[in-house]
Every structure is written in C-alpha cells, then in structure tokens.
N, C-alpha and C positions, 0 to 999 in steps of 0.2 A: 447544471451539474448532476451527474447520475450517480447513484449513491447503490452498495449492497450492504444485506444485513448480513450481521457479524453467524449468525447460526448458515447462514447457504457458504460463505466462506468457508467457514469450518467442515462444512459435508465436501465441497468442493476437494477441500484439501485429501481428507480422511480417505473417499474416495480413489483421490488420484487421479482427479478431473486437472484435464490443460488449465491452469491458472498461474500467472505471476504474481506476486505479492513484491510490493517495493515501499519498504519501510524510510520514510523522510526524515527519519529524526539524523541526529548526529553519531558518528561512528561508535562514538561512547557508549551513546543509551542503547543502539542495536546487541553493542557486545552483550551491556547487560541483560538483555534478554529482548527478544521478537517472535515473531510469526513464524511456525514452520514451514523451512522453507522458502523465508522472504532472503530480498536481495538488498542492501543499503544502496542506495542513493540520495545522501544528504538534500535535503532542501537548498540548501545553501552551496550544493555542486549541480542542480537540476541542469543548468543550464549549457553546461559542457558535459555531463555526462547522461544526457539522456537519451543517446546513442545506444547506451547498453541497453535501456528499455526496447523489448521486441516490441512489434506492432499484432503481433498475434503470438498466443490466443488472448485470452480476458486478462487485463493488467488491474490487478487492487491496489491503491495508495493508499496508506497509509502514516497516522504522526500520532503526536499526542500535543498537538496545537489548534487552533482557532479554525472553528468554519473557513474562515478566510483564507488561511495559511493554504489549508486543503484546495479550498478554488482557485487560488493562484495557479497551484502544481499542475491542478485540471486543465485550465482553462492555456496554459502554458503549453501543455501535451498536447491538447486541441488546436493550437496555432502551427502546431509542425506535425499536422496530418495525423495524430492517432484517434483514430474515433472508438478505440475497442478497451476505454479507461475509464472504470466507477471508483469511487471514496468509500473507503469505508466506515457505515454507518458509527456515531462515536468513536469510532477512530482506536488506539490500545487501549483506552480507560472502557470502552465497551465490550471488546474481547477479556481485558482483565477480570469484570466484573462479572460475568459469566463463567468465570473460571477455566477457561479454555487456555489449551497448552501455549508455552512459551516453549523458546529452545534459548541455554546460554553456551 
C-alpha cells in the first residue's frame, strides 16, 4: 500500500495540483467537516460507487479508521485497475492535528 504525507497533500491542494481526495467515512461525518475539496465515497458504498473514482490524476483516500480499513479501500481499487491511489498518512486525525483546513 502506498501512502502520502498529510503536508504534500495539503501543498498539492493549495497549490492546485490535479489531485482527488475521496473521503471513506460516512456521509454524516463528511458533512461535518473534510478535506478541501474532497469527494465522499462511503466505505460502505466503495464497491458500487467506485465508478465515480477517476483513474487519473493522483487519487488520496482517506477515513478516520484502521490501517486495515484503509488497505481494504486500496487494495480493493487495485483489483479494478487503478494503480494511480496512495492513503493518506494518519488518515483526518493527522490532518486534524496539524491543523490543516476542513471545509463544512
């Protein structure tokens, strides 16, 4: 599993570098607050709605769950051809803690 830190996400975004952000939690916790810019796609819908997911450019996933949970999502996208998906490192409790922007 290929993982990016939460600081090159954040330039990525600020920037305006091609990146997706696909936030796994559930539609609830997204409302309450996510990544600028991110797209929900529940964990719990990956597997019908991972159509919306482009295959280009850099797709970041994202939750506030288990290692595990995360390389399910990965390894999941990697069975239906997208090779162009890393995790993001700590996941929102690592963006949170850096105090890096939410959008609600």
């Amino acid at each position: 599993m290929a993982y990016t830190e939460p600081d090159y996400l954040k330039w990525l975004i600020e920037s305006r570098q091609p990146v997706v952000v696909v936030d796994l939690r559930t539609a609830q916790e997204f409302e309450a607050g996510h990544l600028p810019g991110a797209i929900s796609v529940p964990m719990t819908e990956l597997d019908r709605r991972f159509g919306e997911i482009p295959t280009s450019p850099m797709v970041v996933l994202y939750c506030r769950c288990s290692v595990e949970e995360a390389a399910t999502a990965y390894a999941f996208l990697e069975t239906r051809g997208y090779l162009n998906h890393v995790v993001l490192q700590d996941g929102l409790d690592g963006w949170l803690r850096r105090r890096f922007p939410v959008v609600k």
